[in-house]
Backbone atoms as SQL, in Angstrom:
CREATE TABLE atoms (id INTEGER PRIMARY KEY, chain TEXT, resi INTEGER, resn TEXT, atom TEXT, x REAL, y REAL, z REAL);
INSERT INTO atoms VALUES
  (1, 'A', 1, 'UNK', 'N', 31.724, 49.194, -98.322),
  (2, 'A', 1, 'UNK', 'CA', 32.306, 50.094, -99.291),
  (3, 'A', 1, 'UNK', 'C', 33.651, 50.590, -98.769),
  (4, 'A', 2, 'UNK', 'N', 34.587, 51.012, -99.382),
  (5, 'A', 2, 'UNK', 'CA', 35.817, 51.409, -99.223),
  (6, 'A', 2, 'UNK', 'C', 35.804, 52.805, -99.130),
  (7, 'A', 3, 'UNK', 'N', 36.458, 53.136, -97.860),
  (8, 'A', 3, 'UNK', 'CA', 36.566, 54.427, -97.153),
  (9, 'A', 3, 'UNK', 'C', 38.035, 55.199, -97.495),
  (10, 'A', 4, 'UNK', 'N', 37.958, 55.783, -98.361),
  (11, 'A', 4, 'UNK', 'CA', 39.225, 56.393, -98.949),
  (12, 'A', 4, 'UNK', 'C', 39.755, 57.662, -98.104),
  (13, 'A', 5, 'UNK', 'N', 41.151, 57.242, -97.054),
  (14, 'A', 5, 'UNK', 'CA', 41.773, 57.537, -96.045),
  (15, 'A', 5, 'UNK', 'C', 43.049, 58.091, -96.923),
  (16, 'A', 6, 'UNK', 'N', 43.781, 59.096, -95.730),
  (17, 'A', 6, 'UNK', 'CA', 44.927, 59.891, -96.804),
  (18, 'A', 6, 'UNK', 'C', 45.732, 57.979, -95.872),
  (19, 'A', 7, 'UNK', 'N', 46.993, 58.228, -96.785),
  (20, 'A', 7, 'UNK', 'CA', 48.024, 57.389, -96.748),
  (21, 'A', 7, 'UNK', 'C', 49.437, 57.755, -95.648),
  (22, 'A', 8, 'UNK', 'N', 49.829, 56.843, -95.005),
  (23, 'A', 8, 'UNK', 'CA', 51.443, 56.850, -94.261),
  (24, 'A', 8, 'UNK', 'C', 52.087, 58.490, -94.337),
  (25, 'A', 9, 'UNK', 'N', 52.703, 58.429, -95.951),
  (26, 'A', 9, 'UNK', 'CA', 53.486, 59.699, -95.875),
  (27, 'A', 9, 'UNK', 'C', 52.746, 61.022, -96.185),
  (28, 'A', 10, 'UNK', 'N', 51.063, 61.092, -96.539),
  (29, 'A', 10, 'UNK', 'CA', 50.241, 61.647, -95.998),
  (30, 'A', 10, 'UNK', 'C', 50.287, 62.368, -94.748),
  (31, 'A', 11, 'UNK', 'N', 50.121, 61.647, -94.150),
  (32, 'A', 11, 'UNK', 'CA', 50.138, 61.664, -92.666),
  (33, 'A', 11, 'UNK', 'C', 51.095, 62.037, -91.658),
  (34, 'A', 12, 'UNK', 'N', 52.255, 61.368, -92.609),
  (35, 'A', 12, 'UNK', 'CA', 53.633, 61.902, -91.826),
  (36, 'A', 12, 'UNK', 'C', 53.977, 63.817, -91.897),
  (37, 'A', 13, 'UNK', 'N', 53.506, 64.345, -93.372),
  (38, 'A', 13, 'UNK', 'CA', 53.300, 65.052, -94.133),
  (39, 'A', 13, 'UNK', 'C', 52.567, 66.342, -93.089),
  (40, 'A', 14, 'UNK', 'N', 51.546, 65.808, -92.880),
  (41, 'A', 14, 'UNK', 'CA', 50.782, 66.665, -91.601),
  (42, 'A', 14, 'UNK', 'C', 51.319, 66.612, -90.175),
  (43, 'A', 15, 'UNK', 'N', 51.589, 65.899, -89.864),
  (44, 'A', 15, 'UNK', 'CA', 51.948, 65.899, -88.535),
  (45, 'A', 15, 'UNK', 'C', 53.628, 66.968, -88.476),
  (46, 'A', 16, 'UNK', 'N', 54.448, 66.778, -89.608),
  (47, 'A', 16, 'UNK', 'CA', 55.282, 67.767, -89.271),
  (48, 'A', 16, 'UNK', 'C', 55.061, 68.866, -89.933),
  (49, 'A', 17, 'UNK', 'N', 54.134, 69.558, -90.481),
  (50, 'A', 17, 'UNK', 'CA', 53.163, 70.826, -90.616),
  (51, 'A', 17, 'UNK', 'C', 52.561, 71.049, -89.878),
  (52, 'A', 18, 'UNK', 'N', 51.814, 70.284, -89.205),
  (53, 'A', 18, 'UNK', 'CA', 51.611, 71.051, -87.712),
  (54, 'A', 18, 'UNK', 'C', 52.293, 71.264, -86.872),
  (55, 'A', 19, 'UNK', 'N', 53.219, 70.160, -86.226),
  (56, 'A', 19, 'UNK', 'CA', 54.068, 70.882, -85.471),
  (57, 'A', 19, 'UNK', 'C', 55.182, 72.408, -85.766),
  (58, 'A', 20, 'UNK', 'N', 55.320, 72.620, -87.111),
  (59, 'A', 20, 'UNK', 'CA', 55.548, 73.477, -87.291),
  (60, 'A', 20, 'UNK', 'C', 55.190, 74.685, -86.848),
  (61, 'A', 21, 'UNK', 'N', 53.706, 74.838, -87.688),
  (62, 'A', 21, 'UNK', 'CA', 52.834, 75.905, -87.290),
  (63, 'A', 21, 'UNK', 'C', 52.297, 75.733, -85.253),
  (64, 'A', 22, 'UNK', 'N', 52.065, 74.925, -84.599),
  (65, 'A', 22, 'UNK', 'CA', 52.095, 74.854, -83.332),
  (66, 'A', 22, 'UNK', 'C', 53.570, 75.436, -83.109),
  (67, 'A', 23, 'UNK', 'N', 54.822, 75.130, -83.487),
  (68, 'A', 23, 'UNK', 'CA', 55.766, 75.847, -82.778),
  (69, 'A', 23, 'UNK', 'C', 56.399, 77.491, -83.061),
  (70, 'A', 24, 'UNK', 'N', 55.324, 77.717, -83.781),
  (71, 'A', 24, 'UNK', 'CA', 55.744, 79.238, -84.494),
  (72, 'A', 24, 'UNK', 'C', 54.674, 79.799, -83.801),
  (73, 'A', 25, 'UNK', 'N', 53.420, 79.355, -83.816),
  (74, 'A', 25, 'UNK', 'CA', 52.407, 79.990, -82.636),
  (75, 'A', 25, 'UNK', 'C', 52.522, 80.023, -81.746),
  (76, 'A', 26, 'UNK', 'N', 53.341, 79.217, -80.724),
  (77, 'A', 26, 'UNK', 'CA', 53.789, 78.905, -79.107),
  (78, 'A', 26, 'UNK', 'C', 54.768, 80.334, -79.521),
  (79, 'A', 27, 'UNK', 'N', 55.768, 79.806, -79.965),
  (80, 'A', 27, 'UNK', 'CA', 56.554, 81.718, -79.993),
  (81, 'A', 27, 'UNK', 'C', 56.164, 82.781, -80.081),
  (82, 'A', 28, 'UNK', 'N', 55.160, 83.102, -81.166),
  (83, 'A', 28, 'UNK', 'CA', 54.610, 84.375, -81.179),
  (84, 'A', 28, 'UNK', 'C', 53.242, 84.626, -80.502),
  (85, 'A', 29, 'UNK', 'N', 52.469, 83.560, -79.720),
  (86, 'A', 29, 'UNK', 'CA', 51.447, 83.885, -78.811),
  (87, 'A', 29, 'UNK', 'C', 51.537, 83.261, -77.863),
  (88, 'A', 30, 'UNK', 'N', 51.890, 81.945, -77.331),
  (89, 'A', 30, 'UNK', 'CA', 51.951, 81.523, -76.290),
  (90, 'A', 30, 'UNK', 'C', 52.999, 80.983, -75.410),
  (91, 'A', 31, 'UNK', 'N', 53.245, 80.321, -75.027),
  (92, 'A', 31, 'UNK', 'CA', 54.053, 80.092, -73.941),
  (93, 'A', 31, 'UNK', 'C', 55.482, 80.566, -73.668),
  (94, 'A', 32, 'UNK', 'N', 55.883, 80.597, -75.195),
  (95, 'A', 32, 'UNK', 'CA', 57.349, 81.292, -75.007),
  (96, 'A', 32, 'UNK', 'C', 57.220, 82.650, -75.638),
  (97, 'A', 33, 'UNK', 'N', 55.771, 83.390, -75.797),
  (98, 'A', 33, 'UNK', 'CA', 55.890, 84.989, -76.023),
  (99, 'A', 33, 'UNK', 'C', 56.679, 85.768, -74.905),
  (100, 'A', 34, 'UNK', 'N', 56.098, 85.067, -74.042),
  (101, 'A', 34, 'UNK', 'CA', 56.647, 86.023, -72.731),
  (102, 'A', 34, 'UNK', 'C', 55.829, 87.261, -72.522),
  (103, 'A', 35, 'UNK', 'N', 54.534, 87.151, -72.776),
  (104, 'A', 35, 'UNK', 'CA', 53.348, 87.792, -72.545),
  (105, 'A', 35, 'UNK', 'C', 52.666, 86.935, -71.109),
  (106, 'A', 36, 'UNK', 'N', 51.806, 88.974, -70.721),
  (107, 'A', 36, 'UNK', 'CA', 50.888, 87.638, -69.800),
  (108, 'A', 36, 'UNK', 'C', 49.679, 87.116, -70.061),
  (109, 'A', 37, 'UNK', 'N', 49.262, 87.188, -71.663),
  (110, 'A', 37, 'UNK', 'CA', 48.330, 86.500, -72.069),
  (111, 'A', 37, 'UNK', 'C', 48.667, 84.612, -72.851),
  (112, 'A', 38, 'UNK', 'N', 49.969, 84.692, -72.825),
  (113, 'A', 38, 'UNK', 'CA', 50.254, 83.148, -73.308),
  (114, 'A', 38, 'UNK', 'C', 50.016, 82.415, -72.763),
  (115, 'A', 39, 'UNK', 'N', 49.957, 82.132, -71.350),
  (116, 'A', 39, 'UNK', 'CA', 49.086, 81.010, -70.742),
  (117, 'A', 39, 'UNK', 'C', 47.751, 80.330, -71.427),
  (118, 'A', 40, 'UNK', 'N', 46.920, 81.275, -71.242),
  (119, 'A', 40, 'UNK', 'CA', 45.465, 81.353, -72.086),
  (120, 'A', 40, 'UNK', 'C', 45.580, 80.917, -73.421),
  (121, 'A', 41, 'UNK', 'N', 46.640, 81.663, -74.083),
  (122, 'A', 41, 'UNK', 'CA', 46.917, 81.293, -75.482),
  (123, 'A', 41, 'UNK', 'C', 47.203, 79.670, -75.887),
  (124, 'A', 42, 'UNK', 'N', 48.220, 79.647, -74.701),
  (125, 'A', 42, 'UNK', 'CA', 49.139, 78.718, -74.637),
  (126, 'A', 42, 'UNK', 'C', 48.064, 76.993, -74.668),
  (127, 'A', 43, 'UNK', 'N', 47.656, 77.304, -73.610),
  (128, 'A', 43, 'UNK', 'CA', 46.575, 76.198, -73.239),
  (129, 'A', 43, 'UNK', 'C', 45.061, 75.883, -74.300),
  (130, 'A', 44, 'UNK', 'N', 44.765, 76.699, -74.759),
  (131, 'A', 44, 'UNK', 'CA', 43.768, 76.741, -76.021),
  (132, 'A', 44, 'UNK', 'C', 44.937, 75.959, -77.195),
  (133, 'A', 45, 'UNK', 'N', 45.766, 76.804, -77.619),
  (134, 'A', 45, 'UNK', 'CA', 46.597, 75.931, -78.566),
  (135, 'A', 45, 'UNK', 'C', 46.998, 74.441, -78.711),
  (136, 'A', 46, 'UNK', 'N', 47.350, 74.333, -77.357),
  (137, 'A', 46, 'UNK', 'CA', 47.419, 73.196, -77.304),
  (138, 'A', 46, 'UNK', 'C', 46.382, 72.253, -76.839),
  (139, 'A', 47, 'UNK', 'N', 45.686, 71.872, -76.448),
  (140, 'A', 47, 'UNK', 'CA', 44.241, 71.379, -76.723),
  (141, 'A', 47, 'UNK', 'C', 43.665, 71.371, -78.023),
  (142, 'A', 48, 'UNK', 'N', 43.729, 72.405, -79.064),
  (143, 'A', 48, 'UNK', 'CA', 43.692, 72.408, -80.533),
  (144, 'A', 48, 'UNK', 'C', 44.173, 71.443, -80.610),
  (145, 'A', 49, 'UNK', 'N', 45.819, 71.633, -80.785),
  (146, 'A', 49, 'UNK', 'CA', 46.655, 71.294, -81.338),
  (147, 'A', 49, 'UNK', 'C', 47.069, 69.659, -80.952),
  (148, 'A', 50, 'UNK', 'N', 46.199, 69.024, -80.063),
  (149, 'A', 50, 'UNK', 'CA', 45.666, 67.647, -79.633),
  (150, 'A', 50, 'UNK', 'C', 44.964, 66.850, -80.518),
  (151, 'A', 51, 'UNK', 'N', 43.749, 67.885, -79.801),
  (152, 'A', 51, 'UNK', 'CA', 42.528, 67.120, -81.037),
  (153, 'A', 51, 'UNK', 'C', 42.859, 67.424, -82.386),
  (154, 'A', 52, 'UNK', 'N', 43.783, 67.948, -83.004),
  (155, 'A', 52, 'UNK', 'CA', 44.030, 68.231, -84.889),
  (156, 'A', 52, 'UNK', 'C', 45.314, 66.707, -84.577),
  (157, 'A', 53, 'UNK', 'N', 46.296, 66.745, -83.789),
  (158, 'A', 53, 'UNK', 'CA', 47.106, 65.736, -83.965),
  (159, 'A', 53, 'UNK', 'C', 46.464, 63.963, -83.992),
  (160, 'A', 54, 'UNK', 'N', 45.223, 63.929, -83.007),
  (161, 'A', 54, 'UNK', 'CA', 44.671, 62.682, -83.013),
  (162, 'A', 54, 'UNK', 'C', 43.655, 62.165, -84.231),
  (163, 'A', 55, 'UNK', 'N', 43.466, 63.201, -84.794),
  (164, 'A', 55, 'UNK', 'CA', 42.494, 63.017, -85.734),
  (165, 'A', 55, 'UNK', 'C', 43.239, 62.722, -87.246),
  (166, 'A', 56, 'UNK', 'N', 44.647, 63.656, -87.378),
  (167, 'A', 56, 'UNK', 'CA', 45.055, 62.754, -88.251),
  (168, 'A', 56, 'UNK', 'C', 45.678, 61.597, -87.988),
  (169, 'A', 57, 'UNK', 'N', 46.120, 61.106, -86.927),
  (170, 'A', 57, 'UNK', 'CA', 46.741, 59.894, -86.473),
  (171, 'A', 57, 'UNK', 'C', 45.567, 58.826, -86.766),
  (172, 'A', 58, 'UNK', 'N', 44.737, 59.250, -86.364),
  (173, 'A', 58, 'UNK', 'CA', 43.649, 57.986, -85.828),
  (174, 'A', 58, 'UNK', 'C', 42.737, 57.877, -87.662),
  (175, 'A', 59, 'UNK', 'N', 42.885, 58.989, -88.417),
  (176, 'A', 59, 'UNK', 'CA', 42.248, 59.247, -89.720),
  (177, 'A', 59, 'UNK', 'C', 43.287, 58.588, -90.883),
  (178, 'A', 60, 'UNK', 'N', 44.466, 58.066, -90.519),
  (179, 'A', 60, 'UNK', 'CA', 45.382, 57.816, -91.555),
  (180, 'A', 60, 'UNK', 'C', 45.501, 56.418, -91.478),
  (181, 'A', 61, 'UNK', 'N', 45.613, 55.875, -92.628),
  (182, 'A', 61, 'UNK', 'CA', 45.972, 54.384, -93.456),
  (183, 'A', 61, 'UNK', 'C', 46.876, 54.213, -93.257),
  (184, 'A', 62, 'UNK', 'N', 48.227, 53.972, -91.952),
  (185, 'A', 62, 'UNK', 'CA', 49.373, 54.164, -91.740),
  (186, 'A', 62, 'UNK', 'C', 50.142, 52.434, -92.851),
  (187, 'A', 63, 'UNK', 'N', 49.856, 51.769, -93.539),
  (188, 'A', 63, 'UNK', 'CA', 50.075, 50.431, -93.766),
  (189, 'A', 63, 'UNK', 'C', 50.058, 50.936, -95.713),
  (190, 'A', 64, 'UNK', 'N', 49.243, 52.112, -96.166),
  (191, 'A', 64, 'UNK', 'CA', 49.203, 52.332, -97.612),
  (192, 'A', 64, 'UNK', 'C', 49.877, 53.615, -97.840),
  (193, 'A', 65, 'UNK', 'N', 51.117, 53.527, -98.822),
  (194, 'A', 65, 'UNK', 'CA', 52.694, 54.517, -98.871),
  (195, 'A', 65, 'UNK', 'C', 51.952, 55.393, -99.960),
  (196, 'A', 66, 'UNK', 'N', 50.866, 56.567, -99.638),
  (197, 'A', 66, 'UNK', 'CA', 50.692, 57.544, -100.982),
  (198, 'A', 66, 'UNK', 'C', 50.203, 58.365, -100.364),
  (199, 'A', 67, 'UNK', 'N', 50.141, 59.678, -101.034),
  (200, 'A', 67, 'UNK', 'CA', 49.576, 60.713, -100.860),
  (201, 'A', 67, 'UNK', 'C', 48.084, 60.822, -101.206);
């Protein structure tokens, strides 16, 4: 049966929405707050912000151009 996957610019779509939101959260909680809780912050985020990036990489139809 056919496994209906988001598409290319889907995908492209998310990946620079997250990095977005990852680089507005690194500013205001972690690494470049300049707090001494951003480490902690910092390192949770990004580990998130891993496993959310591989999952749409590895979840997307990079070869079919739709949303």
């Amino acid at each position: 049966m056919y496994q209906r996957r988001p598409g290319c610019l889907s995908g492209l779509l998310k990946l620079f929405m997250l990095d977005r939101l990852f680089g507005w959260m690194q500013r205001r909680f972690g690494y470049r707050s300049g707090s001494c809780m951003g480490c902690g912050c910092g390192v949770i985020m990004l580990i998130i912000f891993i496993m959310l990036a591989s999952s749409i990489i590895f979840g997307t139809d990079w070869l079919r151009f739709s949303f």
